[in-house]
PDB file with one MODEL, atoms N, CA, C and O in Angstrom:
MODEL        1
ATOM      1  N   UNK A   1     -77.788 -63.048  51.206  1.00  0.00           N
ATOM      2  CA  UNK A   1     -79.093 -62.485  51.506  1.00  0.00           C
ATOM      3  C   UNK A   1     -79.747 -62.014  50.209  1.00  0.00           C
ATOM      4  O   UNK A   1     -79.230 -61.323  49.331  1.00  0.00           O
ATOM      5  N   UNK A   2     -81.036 -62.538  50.258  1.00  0.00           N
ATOM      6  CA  UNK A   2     -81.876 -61.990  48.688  1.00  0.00           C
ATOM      7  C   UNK A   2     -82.304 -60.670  48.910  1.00  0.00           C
ATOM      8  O   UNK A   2     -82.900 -60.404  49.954  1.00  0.00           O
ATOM      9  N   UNK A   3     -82.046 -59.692  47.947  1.00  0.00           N
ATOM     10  CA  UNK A   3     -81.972 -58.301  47.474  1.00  0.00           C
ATOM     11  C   UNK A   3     -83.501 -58.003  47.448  1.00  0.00           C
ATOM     12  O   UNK A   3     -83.863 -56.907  47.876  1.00  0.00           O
ATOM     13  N   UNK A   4     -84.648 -59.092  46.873  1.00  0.00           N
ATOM     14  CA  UNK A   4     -85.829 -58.546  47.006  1.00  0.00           C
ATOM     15  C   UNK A   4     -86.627 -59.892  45.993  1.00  0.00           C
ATOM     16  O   UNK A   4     -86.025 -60.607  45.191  1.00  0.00           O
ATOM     17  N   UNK A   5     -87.755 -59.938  46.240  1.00  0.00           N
ATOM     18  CA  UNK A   5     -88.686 -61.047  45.689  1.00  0.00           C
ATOM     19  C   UNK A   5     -89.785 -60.619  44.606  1.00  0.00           C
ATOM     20  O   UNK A   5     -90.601 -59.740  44.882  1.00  0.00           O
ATOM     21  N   UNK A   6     -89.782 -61.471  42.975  1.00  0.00           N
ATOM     22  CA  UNK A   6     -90.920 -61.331  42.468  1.00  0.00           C
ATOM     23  C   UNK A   6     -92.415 -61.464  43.248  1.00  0.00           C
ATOM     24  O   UNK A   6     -92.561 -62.012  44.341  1.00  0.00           O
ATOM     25  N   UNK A   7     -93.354 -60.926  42.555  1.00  0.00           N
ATOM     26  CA  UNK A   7     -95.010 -61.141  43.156  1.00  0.00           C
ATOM     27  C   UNK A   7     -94.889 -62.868  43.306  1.00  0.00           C
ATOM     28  O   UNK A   7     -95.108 -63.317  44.431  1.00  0.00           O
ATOM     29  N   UNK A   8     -94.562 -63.799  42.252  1.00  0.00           N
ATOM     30  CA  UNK A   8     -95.001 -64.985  42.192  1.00  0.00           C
ATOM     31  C   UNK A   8     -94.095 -65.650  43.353  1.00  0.00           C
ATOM     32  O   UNK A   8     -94.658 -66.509  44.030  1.00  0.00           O
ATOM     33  N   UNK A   9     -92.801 -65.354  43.642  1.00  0.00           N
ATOM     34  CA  UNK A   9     -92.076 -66.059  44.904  1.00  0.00           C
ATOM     35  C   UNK A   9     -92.492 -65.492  46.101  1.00  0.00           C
ATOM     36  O   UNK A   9     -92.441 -66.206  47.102  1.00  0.00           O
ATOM     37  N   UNK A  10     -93.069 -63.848  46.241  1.00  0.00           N
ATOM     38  CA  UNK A  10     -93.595 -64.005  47.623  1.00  0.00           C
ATOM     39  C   UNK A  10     -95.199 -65.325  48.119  1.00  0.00           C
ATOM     40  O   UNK A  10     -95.516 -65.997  49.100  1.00  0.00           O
ATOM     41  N   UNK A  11     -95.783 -65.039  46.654  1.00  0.00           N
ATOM     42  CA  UNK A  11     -97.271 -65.612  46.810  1.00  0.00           C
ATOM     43  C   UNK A  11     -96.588 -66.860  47.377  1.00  0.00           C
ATOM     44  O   UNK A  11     -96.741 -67.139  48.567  1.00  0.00           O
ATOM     45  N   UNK A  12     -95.794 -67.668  46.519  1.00  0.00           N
ATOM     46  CA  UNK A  12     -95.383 -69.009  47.058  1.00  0.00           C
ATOM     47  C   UNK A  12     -94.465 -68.828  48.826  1.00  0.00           C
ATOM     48  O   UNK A  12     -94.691 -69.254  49.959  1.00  0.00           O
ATOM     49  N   UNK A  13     -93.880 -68.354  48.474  1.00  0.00           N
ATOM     50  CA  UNK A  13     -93.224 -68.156  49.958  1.00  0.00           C
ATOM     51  C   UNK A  13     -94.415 -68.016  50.540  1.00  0.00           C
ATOM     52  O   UNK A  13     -95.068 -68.962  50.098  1.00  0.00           O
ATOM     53  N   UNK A  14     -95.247 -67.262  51.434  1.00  0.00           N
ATOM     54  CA  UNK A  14     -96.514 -67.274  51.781  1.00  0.00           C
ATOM     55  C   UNK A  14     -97.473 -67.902  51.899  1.00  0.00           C
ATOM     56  O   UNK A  14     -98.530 -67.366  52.233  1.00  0.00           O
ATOM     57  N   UNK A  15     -97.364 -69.351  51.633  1.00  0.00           N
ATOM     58  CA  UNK A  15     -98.189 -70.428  51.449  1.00  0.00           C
ATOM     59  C   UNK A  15     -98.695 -70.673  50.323  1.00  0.00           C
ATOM     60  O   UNK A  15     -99.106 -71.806  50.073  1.00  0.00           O
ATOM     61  N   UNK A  16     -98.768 -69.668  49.423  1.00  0.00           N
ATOM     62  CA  UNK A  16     -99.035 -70.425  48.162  1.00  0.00           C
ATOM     63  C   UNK A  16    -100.842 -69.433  47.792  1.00  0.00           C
ATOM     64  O   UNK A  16    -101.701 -69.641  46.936  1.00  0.00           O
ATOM     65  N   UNK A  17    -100.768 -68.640  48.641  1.00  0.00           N
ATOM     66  CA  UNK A  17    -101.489 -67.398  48.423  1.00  0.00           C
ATOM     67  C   UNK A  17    -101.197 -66.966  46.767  1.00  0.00           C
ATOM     68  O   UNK A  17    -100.192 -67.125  46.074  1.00  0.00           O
ATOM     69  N   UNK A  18    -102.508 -66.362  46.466  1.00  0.00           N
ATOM     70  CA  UNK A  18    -102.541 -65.743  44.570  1.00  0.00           C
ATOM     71  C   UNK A  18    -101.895 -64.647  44.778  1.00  0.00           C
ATOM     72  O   UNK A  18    -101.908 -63.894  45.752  1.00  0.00           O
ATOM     73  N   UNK A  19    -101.128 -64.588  43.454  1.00  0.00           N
ATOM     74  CA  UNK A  19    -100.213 -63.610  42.970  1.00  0.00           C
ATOM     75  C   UNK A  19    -101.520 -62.499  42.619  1.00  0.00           C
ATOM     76  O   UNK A  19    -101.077 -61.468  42.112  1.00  0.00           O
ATOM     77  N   UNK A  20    -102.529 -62.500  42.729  1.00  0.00           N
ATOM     78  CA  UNK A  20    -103.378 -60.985  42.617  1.00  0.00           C
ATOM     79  C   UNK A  20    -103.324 -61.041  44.073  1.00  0.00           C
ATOM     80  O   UNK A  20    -103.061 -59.845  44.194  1.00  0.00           O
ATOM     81  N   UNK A  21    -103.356 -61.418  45.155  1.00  0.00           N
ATOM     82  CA  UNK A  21    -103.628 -61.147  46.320  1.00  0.00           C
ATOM     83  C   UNK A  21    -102.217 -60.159  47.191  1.00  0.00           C
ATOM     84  O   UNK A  21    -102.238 -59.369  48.135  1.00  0.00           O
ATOM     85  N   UNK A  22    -101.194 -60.650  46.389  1.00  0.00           N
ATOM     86  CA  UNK A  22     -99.847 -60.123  46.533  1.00  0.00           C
ATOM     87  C   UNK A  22    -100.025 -58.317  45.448  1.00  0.00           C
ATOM     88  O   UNK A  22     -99.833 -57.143  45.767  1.00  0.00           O
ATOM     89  N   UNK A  23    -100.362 -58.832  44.465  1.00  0.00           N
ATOM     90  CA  UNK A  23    -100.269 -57.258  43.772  1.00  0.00           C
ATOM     91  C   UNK A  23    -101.550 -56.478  44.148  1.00  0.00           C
ATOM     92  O   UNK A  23    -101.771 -55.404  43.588  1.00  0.00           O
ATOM     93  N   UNK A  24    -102.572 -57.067  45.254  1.00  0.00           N
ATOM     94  CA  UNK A  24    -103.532 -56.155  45.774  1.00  0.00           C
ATOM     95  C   UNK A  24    -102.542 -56.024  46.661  1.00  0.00           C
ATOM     96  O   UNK A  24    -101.736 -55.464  45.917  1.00  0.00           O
ATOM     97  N   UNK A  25    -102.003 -56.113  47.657  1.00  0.00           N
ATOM     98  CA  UNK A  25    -101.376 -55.672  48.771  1.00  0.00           C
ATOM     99  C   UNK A  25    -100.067 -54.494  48.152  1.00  0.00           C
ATOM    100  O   UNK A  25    -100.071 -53.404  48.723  1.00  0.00           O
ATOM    101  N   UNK A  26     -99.334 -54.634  47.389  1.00  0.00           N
ATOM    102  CA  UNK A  26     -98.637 -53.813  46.711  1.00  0.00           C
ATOM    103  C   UNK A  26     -99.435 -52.304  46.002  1.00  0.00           C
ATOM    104  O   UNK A  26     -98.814 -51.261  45.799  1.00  0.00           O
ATOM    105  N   UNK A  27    -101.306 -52.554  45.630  1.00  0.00           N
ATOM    106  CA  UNK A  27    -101.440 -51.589  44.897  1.00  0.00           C
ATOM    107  C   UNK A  27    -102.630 -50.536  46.252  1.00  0.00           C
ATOM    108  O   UNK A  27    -103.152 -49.421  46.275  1.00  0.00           O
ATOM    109  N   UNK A  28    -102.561 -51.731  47.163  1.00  0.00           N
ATOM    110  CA  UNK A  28    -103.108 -51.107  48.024  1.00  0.00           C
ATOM    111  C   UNK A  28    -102.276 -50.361  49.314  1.00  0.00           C
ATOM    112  O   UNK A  28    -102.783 -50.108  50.407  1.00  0.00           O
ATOM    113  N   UNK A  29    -101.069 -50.114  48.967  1.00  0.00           N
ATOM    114  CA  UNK A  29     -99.606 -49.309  49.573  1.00  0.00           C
ATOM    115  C   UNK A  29     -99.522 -50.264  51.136  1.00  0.00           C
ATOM    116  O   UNK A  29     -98.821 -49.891  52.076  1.00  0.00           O
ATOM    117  N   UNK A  30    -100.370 -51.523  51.169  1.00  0.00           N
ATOM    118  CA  UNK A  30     -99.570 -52.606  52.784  1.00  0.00           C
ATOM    119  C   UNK A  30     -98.249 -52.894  52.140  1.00  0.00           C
ATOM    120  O   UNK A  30     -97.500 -52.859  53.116  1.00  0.00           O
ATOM    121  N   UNK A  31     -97.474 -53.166  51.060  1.00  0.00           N
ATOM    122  CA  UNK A  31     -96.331 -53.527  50.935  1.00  0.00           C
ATOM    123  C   UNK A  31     -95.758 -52.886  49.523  1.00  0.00           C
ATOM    124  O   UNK A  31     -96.210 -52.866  48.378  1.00  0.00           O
ATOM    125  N   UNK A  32     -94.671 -52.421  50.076  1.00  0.00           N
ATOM    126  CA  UNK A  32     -93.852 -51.196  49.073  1.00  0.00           C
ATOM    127  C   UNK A  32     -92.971 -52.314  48.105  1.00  0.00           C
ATOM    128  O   UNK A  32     -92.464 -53.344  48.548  1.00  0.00           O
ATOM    129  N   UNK A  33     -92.910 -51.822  46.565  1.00  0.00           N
ATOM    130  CA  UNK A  33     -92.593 -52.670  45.840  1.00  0.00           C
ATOM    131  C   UNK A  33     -92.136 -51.606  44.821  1.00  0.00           C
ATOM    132  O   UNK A  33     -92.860 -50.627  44.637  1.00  0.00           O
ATOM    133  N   UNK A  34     -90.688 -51.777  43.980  1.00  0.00           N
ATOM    134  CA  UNK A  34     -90.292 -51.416  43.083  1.00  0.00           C
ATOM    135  C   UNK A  34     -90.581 -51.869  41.504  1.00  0.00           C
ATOM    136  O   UNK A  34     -90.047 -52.914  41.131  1.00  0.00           O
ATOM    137  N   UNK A  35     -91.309 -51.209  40.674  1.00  0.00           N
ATOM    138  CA  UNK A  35     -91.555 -51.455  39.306  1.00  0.00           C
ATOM    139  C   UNK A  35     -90.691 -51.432  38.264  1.00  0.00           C
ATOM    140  O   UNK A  35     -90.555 -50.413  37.586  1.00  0.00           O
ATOM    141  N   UNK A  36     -89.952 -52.658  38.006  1.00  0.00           N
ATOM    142  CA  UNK A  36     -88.416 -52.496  36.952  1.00  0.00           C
ATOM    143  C   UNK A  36     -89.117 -52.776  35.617  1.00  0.00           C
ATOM    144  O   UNK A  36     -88.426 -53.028  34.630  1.00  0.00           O
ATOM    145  N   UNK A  37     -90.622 -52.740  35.524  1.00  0.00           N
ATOM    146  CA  UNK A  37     -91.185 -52.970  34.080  1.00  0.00           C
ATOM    147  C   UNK A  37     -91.542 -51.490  33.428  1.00  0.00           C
ATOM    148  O   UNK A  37     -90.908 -50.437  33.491  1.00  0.00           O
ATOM    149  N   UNK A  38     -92.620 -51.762  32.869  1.00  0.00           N
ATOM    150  CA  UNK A  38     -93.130 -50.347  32.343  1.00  0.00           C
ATOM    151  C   UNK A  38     -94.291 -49.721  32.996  1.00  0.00           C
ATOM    152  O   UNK A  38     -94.972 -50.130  33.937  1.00  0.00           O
ATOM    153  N   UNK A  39     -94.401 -48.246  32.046  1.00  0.00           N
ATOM    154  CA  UNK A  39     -96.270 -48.309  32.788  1.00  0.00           C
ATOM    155  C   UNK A  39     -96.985 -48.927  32.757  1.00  0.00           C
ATOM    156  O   UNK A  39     -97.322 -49.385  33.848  1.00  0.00           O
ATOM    157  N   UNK A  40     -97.855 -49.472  31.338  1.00  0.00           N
ATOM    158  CA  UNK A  40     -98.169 -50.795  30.792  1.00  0.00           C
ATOM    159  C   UNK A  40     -98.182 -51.869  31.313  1.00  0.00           C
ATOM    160  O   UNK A  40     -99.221 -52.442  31.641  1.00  0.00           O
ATOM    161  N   UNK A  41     -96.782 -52.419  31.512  1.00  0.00           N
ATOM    162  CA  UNK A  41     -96.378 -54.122  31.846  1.00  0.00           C
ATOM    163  C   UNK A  41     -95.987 -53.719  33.125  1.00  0.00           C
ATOM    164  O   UNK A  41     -94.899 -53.168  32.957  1.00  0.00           O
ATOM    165  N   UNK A  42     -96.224 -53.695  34.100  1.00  0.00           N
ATOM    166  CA  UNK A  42     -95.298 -53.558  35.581  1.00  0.00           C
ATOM    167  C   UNK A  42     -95.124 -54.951  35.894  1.00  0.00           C
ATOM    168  O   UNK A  42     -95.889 -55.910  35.788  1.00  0.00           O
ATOM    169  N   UNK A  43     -93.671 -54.816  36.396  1.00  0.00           N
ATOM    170  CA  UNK A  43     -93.005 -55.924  36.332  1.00  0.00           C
ATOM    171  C   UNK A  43     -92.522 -55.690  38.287  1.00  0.00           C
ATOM    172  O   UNK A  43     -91.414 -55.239  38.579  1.00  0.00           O
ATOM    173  N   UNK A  44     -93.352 -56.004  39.167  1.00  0.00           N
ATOM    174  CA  UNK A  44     -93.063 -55.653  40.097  1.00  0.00           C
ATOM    175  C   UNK A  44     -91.593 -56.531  40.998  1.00  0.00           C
ATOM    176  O   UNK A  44     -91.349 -57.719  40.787  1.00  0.00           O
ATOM    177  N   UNK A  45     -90.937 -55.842  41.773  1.00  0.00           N
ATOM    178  CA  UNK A  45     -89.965 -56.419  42.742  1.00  0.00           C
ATOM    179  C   UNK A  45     -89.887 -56.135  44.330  1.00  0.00           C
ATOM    180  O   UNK A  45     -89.706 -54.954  44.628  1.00  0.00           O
ATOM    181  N   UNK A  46     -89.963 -56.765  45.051  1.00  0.00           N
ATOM    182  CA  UNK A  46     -90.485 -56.299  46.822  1.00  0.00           C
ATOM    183  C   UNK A  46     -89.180 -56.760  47.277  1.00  0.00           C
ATOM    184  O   UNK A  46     -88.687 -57.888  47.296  1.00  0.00           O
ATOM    185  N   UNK A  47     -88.611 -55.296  47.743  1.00  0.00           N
ATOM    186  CA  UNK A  47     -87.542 -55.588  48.707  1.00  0.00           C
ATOM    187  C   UNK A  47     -87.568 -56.885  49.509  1.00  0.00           C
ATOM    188  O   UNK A  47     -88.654 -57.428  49.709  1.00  0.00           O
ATOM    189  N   UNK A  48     -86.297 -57.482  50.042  1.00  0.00           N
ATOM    190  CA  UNK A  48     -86.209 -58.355  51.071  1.00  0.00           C
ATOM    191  C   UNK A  48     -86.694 -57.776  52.612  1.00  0.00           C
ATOM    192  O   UNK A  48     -87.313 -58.338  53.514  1.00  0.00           O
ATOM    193  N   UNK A  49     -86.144 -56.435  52.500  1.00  0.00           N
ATOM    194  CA  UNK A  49     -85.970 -55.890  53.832  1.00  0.00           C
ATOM    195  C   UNK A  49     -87.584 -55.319  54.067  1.00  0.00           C
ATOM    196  O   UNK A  49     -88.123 -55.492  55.161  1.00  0.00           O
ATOM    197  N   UNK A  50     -88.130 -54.790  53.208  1.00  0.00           N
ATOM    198  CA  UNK A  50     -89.724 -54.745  53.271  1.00  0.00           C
ATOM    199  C   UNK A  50     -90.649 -56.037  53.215  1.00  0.00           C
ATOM    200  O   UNK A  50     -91.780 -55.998  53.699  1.00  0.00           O
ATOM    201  N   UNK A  51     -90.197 -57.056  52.680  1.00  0.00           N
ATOM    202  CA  UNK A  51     -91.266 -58.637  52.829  1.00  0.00           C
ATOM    203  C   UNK A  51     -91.260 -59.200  54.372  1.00  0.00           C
ATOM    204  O   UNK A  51     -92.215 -59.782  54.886  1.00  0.00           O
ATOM    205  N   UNK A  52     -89.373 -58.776  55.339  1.00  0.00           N
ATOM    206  CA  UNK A  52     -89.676 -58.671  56.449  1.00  0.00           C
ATOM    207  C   UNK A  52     -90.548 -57.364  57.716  1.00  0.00           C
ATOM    208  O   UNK A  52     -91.116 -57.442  58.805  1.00  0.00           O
ATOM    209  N   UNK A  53     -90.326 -56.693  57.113  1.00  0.00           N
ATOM    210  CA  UNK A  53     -91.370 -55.989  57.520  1.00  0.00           C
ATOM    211  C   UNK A  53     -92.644 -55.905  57.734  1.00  0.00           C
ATOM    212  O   UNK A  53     -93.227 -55.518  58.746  1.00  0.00           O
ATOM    213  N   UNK A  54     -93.134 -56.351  56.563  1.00  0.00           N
ATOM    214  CA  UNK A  54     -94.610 -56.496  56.181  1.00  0.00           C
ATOM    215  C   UNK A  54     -94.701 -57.875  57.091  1.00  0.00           C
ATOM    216  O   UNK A  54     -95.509 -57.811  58.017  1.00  0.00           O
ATOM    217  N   UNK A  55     -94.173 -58.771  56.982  1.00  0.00           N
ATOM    218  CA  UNK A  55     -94.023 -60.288  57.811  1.00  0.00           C
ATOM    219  C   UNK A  55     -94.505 -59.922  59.340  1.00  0.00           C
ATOM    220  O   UNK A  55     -95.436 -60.252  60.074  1.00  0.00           O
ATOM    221  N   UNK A  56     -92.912 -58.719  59.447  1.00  0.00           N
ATOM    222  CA  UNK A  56     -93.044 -58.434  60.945  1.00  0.00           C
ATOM    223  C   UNK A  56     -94.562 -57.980  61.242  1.00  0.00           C
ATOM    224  O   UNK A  56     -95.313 -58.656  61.946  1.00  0.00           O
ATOM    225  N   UNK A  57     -94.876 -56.959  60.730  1.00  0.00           N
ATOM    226  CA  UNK A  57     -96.470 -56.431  61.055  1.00  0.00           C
ATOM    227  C   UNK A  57     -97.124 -57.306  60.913  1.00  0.00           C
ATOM    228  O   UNK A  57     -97.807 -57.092  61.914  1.00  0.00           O
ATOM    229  N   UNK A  58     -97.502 -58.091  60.546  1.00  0.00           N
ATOM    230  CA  UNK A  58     -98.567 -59.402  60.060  1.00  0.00           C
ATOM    231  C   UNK A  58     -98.321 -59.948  61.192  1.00  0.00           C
ATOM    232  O   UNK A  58     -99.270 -59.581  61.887  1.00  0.00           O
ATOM    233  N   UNK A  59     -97.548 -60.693  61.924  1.00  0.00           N
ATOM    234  CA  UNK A  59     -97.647 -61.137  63.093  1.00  0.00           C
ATOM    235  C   UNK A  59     -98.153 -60.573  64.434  1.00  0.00           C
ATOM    236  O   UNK A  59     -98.960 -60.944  65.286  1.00  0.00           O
ATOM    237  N   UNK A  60     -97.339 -59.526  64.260  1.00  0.00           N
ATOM    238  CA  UNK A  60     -97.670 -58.983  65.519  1.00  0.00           C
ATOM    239  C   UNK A  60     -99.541 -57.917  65.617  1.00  0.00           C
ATOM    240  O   UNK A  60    -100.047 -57.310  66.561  1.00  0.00           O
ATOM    241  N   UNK A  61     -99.963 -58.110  64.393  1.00  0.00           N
ATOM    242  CA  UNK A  61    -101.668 -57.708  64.044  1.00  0.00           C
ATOM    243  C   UNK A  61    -102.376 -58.937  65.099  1.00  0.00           C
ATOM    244  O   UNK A  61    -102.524 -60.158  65.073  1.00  0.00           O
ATOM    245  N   UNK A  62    -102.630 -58.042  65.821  1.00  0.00           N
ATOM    246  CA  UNK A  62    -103.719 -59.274  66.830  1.00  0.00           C
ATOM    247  C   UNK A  62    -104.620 -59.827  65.718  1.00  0.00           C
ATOM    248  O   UNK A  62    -104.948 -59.063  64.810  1.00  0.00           O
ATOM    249  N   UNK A  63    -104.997 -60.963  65.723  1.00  0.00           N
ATOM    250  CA  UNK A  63    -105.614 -61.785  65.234  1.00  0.00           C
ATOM    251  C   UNK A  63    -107.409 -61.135  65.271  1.00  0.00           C
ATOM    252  O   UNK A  63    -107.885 -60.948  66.391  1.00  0.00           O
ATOM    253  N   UNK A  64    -108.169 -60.874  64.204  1.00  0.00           N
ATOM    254  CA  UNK A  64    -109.971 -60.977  64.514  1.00  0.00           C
ATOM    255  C   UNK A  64    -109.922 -62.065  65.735  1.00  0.00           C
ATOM    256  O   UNK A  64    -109.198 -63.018  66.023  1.00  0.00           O
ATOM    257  N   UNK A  65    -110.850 -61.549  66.194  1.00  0.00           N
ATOM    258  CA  UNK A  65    -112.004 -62.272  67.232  1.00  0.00           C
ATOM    259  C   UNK A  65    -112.921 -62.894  66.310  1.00  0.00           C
ATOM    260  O   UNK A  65    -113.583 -62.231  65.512  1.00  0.00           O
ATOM    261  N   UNK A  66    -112.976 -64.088  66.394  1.00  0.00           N
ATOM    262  CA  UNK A  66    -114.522 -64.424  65.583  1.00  0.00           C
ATOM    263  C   UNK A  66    -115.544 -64.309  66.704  1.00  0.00           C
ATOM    264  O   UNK A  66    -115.378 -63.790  67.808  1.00  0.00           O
ATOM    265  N   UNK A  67    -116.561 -64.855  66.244  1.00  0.00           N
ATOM    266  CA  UNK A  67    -117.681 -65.304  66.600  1.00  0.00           C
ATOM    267  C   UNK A  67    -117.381 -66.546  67.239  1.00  0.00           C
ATOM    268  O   UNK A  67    -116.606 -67.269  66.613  1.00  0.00           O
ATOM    269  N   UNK A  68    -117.958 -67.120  68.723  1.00  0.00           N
ATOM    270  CA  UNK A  68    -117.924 -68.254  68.644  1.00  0.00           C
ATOM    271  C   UNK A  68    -119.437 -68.350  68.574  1.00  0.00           C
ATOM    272  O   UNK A  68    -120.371 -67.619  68.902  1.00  0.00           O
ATOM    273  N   UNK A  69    -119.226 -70.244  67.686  1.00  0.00           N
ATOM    274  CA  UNK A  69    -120.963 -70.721  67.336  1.00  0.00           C
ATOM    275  C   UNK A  69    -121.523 -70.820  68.658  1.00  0.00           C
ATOM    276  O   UNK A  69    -120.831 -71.365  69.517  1.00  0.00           O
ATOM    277  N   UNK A  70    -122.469 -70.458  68.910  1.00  0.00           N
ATOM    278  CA  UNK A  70    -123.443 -71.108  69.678  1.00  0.00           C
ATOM    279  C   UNK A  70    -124.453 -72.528  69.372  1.00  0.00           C
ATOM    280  O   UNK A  70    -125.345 -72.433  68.528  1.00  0.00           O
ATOM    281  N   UNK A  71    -124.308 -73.390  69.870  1.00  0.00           N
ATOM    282  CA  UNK A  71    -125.065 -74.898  69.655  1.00  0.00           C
ATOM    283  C   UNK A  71    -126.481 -74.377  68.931  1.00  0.00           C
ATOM    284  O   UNK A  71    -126.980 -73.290  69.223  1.00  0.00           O
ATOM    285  N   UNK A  72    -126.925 -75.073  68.185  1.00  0.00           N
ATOM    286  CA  UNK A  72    -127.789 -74.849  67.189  1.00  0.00           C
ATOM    287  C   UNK A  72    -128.507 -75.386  68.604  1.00  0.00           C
ATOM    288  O   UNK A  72    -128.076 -76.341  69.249  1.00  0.00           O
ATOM    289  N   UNK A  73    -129.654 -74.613  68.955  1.00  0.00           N
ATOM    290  CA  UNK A  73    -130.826 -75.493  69.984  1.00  0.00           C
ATOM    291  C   UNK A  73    -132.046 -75.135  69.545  1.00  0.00           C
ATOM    292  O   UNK A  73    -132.478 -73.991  69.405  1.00  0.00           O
ATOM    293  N   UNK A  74    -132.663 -76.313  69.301  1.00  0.00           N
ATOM    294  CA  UNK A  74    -134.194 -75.874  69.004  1.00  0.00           C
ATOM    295  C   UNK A  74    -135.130 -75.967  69.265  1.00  0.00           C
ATOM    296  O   UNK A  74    -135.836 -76.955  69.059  1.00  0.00           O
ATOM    297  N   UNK A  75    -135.584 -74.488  70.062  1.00  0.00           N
ATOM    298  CA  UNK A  75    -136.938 -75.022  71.256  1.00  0.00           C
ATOM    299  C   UNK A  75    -137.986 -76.295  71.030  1.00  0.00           C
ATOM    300  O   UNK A  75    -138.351 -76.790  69.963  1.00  0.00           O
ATOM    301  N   UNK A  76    -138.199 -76.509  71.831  1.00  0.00           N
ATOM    302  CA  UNK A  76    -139.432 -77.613  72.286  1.00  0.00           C
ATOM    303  C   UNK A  76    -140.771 -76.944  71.653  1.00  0.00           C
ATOM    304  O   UNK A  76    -141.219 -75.910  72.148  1.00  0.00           O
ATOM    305  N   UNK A  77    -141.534 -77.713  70.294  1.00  0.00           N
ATOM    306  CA  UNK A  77    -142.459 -77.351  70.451  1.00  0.00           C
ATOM    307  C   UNK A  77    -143.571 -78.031  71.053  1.00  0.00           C
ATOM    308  O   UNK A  77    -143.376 -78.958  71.839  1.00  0.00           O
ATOM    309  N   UNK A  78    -144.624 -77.673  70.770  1.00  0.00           N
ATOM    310  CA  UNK A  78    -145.353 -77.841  71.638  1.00  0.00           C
ATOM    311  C   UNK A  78    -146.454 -77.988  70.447  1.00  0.00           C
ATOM    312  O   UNK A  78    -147.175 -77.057  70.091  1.00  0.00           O
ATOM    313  N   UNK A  79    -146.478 -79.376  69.850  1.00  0.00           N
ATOM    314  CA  UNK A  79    -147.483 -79.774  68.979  1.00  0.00           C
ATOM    315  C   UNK A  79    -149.579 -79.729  69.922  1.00  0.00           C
ATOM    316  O   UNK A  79    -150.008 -79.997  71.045  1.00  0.00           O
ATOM    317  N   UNK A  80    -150.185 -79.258  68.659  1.00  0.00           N
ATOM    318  CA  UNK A  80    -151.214 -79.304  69.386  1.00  0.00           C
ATOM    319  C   UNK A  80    -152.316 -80.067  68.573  1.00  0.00           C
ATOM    320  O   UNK A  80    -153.430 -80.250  69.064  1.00  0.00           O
TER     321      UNK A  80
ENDMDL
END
């Protein structure tokens, strides 16, 4: 069992999502991540047991509702 994942192997694990989109989620506290770099250089590492977590919640987040389109219709004019 893996101990915990760089930013760049979750992005890829994940479909291939940007590694800023992974260290926004880390700096925005959705996913807890250990810093084995410096202040400076952070060299981030995300538990295994938290990437399932965060996984788990992500699924089970009901999905947005979009919008559905309505057919573009365009009244009848009425040339005169």
């Amino acid at each position: 069992m893996k101990k915990g994942f760089s930013v760049p192997s979750l992005a890829e694990r994940w479909g291939g999502c940007s590694i800023d989109h992974v260290r926004n989620l880390i700096a925005m506290g959705e996913l807890r991540a250990i810093n084995i770099g410096t202040k400076t250089r952070k060299t981030w590492i995300v538990p295994a047991d938290e990437v399932e977590a965060f996984e788990e919640r992500r699924s089970n987040k009901q999905q947005p509702k979009t919008r559905q389109r309505l057919a573009s219709v365009t009244p009848e004019r009425e040339w005169v």
